[in-house]
MDAnalysis code that builds the backbone (N, CA, C; Angstrom):
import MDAnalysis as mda
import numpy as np

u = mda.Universe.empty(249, n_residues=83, atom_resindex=np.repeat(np.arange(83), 3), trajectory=True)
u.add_TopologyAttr("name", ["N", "CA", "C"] * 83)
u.add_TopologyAttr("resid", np.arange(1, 84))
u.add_TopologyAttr("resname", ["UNK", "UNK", "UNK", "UNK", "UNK", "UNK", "UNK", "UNK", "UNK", "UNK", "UNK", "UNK", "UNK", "UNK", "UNK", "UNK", "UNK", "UNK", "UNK", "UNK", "UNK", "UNK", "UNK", "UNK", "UNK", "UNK", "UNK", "UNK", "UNK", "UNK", "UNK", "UNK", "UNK", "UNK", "UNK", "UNK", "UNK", "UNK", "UNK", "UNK", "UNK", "UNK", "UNK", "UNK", "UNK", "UNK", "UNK", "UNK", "UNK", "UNK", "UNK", "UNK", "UNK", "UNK", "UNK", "UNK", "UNK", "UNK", "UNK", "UNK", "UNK", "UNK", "UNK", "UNK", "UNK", "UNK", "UNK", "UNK", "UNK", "UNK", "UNK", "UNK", "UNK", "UNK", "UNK", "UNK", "UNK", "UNK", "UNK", "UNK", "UNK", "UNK", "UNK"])
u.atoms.positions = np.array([
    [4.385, -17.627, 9.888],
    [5.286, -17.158, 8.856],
    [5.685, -15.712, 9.164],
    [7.207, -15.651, 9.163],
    [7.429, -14.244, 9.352],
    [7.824, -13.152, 7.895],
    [7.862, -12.342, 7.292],
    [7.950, -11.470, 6.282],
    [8.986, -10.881, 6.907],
    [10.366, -10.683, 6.104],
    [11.578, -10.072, 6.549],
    [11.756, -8.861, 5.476],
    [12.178, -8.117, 5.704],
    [12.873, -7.092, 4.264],
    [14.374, -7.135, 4.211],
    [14.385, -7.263, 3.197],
    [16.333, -6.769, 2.891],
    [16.555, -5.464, 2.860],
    [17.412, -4.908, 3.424],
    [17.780, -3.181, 3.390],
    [17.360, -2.436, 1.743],
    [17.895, -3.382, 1.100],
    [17.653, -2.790, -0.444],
    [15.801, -2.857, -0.599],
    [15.225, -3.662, -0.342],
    [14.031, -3.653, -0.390],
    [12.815, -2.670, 0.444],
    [13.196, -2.309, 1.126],
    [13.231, -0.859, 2.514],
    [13.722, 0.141, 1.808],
    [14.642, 0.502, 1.134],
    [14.408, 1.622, 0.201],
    [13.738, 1.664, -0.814],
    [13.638, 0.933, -1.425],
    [12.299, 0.554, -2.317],
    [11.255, 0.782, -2.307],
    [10.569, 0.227, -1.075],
    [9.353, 0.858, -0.581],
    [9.186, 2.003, -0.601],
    [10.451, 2.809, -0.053],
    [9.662, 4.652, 0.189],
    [10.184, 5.240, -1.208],
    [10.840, 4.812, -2.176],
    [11.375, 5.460, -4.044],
    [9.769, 5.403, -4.561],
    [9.039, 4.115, -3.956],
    [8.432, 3.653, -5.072],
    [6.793, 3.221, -4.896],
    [6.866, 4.300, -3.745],
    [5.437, 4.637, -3.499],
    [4.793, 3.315, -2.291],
    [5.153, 2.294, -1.662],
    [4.798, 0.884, -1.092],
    [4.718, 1.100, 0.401],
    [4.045, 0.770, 0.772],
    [4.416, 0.361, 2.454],
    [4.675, -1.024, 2.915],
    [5.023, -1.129, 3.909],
    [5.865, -2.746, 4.743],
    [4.636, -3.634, 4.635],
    [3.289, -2.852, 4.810],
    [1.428, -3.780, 5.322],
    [1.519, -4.287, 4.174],
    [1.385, -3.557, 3.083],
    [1.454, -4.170, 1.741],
    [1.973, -4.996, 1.314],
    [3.265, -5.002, 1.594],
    [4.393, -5.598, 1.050],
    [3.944, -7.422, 1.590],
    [3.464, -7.262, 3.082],
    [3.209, -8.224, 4.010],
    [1.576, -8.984, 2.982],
    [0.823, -8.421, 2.769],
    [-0.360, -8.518, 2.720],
    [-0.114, -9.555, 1.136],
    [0.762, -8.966, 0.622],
    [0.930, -9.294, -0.769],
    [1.746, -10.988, -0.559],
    [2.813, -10.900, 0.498],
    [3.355, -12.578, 0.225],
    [2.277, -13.110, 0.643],
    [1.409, -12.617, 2.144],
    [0.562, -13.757, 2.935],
    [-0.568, -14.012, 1.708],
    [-1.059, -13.355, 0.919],
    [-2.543, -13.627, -0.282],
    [-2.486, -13.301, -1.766],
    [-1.043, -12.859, -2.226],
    [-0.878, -12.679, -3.734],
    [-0.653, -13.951, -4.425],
    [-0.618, -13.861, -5.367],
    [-0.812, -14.915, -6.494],
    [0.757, -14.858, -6.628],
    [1.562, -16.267, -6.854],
    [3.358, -16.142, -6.971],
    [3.332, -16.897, -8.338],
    [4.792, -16.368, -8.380],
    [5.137, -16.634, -9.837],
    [6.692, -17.021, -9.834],
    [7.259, -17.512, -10.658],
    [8.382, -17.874, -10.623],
    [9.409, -16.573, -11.114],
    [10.541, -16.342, -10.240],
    [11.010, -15.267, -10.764],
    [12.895, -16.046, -10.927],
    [13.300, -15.162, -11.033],
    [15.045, -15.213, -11.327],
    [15.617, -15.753, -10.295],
    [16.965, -16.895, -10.534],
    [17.553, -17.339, -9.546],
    [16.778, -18.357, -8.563],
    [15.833, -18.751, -8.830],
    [15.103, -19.639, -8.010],
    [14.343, -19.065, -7.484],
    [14.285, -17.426, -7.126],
    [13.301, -16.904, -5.898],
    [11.778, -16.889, -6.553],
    [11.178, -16.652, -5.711],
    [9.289, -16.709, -5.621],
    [9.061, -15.316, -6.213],
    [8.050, -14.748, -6.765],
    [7.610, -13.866, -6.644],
    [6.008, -13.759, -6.085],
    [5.397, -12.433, -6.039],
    [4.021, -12.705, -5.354],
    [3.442, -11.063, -5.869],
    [2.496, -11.307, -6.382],
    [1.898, -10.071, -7.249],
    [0.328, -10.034, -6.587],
    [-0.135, -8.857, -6.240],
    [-1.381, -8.533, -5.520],
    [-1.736, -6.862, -5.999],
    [-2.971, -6.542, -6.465],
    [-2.917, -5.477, -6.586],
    [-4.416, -5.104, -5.497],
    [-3.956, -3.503, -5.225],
    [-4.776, -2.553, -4.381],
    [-5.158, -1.437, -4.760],
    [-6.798, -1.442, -4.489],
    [-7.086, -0.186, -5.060],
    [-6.493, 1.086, -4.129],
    [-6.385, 2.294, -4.924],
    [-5.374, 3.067, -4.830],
    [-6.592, 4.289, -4.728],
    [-7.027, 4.987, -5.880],
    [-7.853, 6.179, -5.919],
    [-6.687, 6.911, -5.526],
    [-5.348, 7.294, -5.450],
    [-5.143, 8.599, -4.672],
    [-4.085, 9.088, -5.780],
    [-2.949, 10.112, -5.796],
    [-2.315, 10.721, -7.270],
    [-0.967, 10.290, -6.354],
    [-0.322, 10.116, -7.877],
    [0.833, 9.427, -7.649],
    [1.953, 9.974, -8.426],
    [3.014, 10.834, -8.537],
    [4.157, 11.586, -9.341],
    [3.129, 12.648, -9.885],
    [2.071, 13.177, -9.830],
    [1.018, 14.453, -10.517],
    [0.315, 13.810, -11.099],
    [-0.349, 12.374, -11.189],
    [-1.468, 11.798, -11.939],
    [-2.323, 10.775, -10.721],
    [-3.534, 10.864, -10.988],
    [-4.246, 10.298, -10.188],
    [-4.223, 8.634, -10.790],
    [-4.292, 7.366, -10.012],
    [-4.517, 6.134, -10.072],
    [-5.460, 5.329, -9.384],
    [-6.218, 4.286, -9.887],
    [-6.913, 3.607, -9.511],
    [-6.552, 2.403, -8.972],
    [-5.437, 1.936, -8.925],
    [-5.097, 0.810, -8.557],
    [-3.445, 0.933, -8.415],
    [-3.261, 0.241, -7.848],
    [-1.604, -0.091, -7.546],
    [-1.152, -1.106, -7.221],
    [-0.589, -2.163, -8.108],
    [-0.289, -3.081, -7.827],
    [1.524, -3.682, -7.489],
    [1.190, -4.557, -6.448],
    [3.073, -4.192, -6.004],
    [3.407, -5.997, -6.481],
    [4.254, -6.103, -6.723],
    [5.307, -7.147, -6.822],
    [6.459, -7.216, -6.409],
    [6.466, -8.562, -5.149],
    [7.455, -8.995, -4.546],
    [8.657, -9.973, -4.888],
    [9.608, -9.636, -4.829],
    [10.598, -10.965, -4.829],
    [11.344, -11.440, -4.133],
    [10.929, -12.727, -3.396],
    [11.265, -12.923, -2.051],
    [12.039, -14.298, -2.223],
    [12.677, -14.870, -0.952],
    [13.531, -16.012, -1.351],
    [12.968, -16.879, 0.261],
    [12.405, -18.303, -0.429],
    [11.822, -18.491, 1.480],
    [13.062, -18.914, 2.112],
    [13.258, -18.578, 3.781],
    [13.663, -19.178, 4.511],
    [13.399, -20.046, 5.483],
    [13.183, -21.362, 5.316],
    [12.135, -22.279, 6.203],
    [11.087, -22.081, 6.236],
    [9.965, -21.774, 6.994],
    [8.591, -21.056, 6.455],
    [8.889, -19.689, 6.804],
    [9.463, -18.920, 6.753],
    [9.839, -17.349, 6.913],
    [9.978, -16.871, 4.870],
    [10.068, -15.580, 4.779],
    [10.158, -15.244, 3.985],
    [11.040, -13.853, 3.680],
    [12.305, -13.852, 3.303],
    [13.075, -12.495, 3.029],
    [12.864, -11.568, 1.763],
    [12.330, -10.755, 1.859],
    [11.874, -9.976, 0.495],
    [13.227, -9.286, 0.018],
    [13.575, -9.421, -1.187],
    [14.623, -8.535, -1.698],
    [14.182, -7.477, -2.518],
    [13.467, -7.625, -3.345],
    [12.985, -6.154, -3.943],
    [11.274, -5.772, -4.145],
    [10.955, -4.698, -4.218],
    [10.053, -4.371, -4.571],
    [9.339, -3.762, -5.562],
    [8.707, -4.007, -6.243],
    [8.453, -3.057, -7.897],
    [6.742, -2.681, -7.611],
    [6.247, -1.435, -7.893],
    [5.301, -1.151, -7.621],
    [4.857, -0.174, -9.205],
    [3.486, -0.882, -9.317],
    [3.151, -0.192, -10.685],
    [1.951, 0.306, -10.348],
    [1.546, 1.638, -11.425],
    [0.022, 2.251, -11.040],
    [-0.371, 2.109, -12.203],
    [-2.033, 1.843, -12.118],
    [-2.890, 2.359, -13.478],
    [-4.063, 2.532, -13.103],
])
């Protein structure tokens, strides 16, 4: 299985705190969910410990929304939350 990004989803990553490993780590072993338009989503969270906008976090969890292509996978956005 390959993990693709969409350009919009590549800026995403660096607005919103994520890296590409993550992003990867999260379709290959997150838990999916049904999202908008038919696409997949895939939610995984990681512990974090480090400060994030001037507040420190313990966890960070990212959510993907990806659309499969054959067994490949194109990610279109990324949403990344801390707590």
């Amino acid at each position: 299985m390959i993990v693709r990004l969409h350009p919009h989803a590549q800026a995403r990553l660096i607005e919103r705190g994520a890296t590409e490993e993550e992003v990867v780590l999260t379709v290959e072993g997150g838990v999916t969910f049904p999202a908008q338009f038919g696409r997949t989503g895939f939610r995984r969270n990681f512990s974090f410990n480090a400060e994030w906008n001037g507040k420190v976090y313990a966890t960070k969890k990212i959510e993907v929304i990806a659309v499969q292509e054959g067994e490949n996978w194109l990610v279109i956005t990324v949403i990344v939350k801390y707590f």
